[in-house]
C-alpha positions as a printed NumPy array, in Angstrom:
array([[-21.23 ,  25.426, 110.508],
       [-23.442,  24.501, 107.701],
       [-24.647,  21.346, 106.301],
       [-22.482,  22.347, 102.937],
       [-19.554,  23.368, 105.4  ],
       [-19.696,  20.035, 107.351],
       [-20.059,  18.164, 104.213],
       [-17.287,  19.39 , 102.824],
       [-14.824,  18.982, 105.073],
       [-16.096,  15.142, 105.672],
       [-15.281,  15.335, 101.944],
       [-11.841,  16.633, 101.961],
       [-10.19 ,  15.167, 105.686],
       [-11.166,  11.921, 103.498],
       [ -9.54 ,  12.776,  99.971],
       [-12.2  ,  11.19 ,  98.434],
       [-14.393,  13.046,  95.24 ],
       [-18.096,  13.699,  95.501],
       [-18.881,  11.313,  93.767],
       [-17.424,   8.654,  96.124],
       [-18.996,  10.403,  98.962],
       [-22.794,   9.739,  97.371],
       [-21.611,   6.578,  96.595],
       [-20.874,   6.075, 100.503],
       [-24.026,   8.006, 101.744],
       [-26.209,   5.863,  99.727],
       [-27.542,   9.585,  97.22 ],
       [-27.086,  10.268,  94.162],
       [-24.172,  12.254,  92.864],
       [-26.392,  14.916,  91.672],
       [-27.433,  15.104,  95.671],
       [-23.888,  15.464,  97.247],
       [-23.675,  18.544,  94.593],
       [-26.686,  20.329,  95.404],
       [-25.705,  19.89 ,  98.865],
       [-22.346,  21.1  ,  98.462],
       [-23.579,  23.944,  96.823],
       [-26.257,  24.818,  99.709],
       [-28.955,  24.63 ,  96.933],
       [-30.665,  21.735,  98.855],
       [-30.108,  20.458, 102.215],
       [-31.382,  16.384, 103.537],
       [-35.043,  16.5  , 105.553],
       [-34.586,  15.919, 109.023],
       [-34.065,  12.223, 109.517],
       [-31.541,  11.845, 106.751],
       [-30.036,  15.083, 107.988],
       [-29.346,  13.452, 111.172],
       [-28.282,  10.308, 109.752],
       [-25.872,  11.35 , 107.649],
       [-24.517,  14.134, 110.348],
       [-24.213,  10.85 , 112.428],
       [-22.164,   9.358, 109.626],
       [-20.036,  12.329, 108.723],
       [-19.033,  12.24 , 112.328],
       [-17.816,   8.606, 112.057]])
């Protein structure tokens, strides 16, 4: 599963919008899209701390 994947379904088990999901991850909005949309994925460290967070 992808970053985008795992995003997104941390995104929609929680009903909440992407835009309350940067809010929560402490990115901008603009982030959580580009994410969603596999355009840009986190470096390492903040790939592993928000993984650690989705997982929560």
């Amino acid at each position: 599963m992808t970053f985008a994947e795992s995003l997104a379904r941390w995104i929609k088990i929680r009903g909440i919008t992407p835009y309350r999901a940067a809010q929560l991850l402490g990115v901008e909005k603009q982030t959580v899209y580009n994410w969603l949309a596999g355009a840009k994925c986190p470096h390492q460290k903040a790939f592993l701390a928000l993984m650690a967070s989705i997982d929560d």
